[in-house]
N, C-alpha and C positions, 0 to 999 in steps of 0.2 A: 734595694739601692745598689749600684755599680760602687764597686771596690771603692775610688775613691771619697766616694759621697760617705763608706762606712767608716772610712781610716780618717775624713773628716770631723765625723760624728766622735772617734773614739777620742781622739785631741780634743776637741772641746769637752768630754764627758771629765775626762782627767783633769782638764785647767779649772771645771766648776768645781770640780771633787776638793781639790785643793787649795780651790778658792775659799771652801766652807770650811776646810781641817784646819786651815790657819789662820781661820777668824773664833778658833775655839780654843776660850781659857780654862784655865784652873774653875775650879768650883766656886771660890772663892774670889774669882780676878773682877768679877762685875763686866767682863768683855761680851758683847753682843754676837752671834752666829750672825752672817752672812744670810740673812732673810732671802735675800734677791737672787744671789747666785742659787741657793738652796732650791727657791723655788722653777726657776729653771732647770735643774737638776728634775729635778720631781714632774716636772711639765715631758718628759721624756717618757716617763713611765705609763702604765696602764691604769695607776693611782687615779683618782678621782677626788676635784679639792672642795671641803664640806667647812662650813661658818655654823659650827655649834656653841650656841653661848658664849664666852669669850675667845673660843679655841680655833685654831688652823689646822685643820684636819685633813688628812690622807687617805681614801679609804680605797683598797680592793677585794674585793668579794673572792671569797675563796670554795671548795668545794662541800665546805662543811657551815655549821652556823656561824663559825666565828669568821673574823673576818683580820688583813693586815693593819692597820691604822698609826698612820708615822702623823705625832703630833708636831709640826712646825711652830717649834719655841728653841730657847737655848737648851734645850734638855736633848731633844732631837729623841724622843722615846718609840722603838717601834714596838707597837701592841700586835699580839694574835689573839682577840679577842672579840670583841661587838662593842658598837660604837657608844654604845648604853655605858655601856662598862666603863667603857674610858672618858667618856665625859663626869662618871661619877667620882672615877678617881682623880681627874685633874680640877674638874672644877664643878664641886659640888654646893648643892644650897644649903642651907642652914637647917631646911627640914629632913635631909639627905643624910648629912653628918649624926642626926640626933642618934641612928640606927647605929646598935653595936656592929652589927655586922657590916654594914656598910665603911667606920670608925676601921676597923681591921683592914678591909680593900683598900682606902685610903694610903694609910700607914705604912701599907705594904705590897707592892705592888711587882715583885719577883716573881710569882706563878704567870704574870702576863708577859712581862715585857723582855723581850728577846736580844733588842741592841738597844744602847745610850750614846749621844754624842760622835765620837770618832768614827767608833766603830758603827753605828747608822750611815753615817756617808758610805765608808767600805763597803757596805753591803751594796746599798743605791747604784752605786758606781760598778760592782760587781753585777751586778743582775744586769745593768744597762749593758757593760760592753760585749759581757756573755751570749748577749742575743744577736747581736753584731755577726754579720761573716766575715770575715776579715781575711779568707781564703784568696791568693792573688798566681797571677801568671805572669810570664815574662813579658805578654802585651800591655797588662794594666804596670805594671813599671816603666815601660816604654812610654806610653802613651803622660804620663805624669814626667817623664825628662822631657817628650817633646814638648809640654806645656810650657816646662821654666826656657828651653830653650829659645820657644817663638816669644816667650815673654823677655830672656835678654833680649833678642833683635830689636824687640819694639820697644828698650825703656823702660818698661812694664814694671816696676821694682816690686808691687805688692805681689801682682804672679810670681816672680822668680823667689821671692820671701815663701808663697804657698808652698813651690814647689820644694824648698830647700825643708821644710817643716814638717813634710811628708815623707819624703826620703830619709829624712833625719828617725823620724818613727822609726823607719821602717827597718832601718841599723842600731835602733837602739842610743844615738848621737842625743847628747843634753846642750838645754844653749849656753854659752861662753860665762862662767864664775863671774862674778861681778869683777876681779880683780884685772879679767882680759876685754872686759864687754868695754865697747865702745857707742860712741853716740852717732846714728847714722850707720851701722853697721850691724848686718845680721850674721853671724857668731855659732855655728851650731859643731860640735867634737865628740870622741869618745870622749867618756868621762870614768879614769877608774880609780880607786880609795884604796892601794895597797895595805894598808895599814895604816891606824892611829889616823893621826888628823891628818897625813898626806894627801894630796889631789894629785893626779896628772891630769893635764889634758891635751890630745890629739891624737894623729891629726886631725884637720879642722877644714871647715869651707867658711869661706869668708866672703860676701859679699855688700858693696858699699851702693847704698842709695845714691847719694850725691853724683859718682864717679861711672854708674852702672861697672862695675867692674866683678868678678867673681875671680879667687884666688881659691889654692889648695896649698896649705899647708903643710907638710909629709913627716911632721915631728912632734915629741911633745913639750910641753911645756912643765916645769916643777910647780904650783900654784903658793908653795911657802919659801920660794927662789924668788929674792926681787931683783936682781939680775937678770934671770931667764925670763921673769916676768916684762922688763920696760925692753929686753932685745927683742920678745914677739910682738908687744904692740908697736914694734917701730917696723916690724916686717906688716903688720898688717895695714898701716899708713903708708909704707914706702911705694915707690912708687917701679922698684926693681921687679924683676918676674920672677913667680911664684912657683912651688915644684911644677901645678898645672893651672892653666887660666882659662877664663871665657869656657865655651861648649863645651871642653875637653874635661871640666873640669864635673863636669852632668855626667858626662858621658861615664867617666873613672867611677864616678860615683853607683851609676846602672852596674857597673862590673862587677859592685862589690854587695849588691844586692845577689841572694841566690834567684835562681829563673823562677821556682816555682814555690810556694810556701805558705803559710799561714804565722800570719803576728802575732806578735804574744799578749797577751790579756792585761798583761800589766803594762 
C-alpha cells in the first residue's frame, strides 16, 4: 500500500484500539467489550474467525502444534495453545469436567494464556501497526498537502478534515480537549501534560466546516485557565486573521514536517 493508504490504516487501527480499551471495565462492573469494533480489529489480522460451541474464536496456525487463539468475549484471553484445549477450558461439558485432570485445566488456565483484556488489544494493535511501512519522503507529504489544498478550493471539508488528520499524525498533534472543541470545527494541536493535571495546548490548526476557512493559531492555550480558555474560542469564531490562513496555513504545516522519516508506532 502507498504511504498514505498505511498512515490510513494506522489511524483507524488506533481509533478501533481504543475504541475497545474504553469499553473495558473493572471485573466486577458488568460493562460489555466492544464486540464490533474488536472484531474489526481482528478482521485486519491473519487470525481466522471459528464458531466452537458457544465461543468466538480467533485462530493462527503457528510453526509448531500449538496454535494463537484470542477468544472474542469480555475476557479477551489470548491462548498459545490448540483449540482443543481452549475450548475445554472455556467451555466445557459435563462429561469434560468430571476428569480431575481436565478440573485443574479449567481452574487454571496461566500455563496458556499469554494476554487478558487491555493488554490483548495492545498486542492486536501492536502486531497490526508493526507490519505497516510507515516510511515516507517529502513527495508522499507533498502529495497529502496538495490533497487538503485542491480540497479547500473545492469546498471539499471531508478532504481537508482527511488531510488535516494525516498531518496531524504525522507531528504527533491530538484533536482540541473537549474544553476548546467546537461544533462545526476541526480542532487538531500539540498537546503537552507539564505536570500534574496541567494541559497546554498549541499551536493549533483550525478549520470550519460551515465557513470553509482554515486558520493557524501560533500560541497556547492553559486548559485549567478559563480565561485563556473563552479568549481562544473567541479567536477561533472570530472572524479577524489568524497568525496564518487558507493554503499558507498546509503549507506552514509541510515545513514543520521533517522531508524524510518514518512514524512512530504509537
Amino acid at each position: 500500500m502507498a504511504f498514505k493508504d498505511n498512515l490510513i490504516r494506522k489511524i483507524e487501527i488506533k481509533a478501533l484500539s481504543l475504541k475497545v480499551t474504553n469499553s473495558i471495565g473493572g471485573w466486577d462492573s458488568g460493562k460489555k467489550i466492544d464486540r464490533k469494533a474488536m472484531g474489526k480489529l481482528l478482521a485486519m489480522t491473519n487470525f481466522t474467525a471459528q464458531r466452537v460451541r458457544d465461543l468466538d474464536l480467533y485462530v493462527r496456525l503457528g510453526d509448531t502444534e500449538k496454535q494463537d487463539v484470542l477468544v472474542l468475549d469480555n475476557e479477551l484471553a489470548f491462548y498459545r495453545t490448540t483449540v482443543e484445549d481452549v475450548v475445554l477450558r472455556k467451555s466445557p461439558t459435563i462429561k469434560e469436567m468430571i476428569s480431575i485432570r481436565n478440573a485443574i485445566k479449567i481452574l487454571n488456565d496461566k500455563d496458556v494464556v499469554l494476554t487478558r483484556r487491555s493488554d490483548t488489544v495492545e498486542r492486536i494493535r501492536n502486531e497490526l501497526i508493526d507490519a505497516l511501512d510507515l516510511s515516507y519522503t517529502a513527495d508522499d507529504v507533498a502529495a497529502i498537502v496538495g490533497d487538503g489544498v485542491s480540497s479547500l478550493q473545492k469546498e471539499y471539508g471531508d478532504g481537508v478534515s482527511e488531510c488535516l488528520m494525516l498531518l496531524a499524525e504525522m507531528l504527533g498533534y491530538q484533536k482540541a480537549p473537549r474544553a476548546l472543541a467546537l461544533k462545526h470545527y476541526v480542532i487538531w494541536g500539540a498537546l503537552d501534560q507539564p505536570g500534574g493535571a496541567k494541559i497546554i495546548f498549541g499551536p493549533t490548526v483550525i478549520y470550519s466546516y460551515i465557513h470553509n476557512t482554515l486558520k493557524w493559531i501560533n500560541r497556547q492555550v492553559d486548559i485549567s485557565d478559563k480565561g485563556q480558555i473563552k479568549a481562544y474560542r473567541e479567536t477561533i469564531i472570530s472572524d479577524l486573521p489568524s497568525d496564518k490562513m487558507g493554503e499558507r496555513v498546509l503549507k506552514h504545516i509541510e515545513s514543520l514536517i521533517k522531508p524524510t522519516g518514518i512514524i512512530d508506532k504509537n
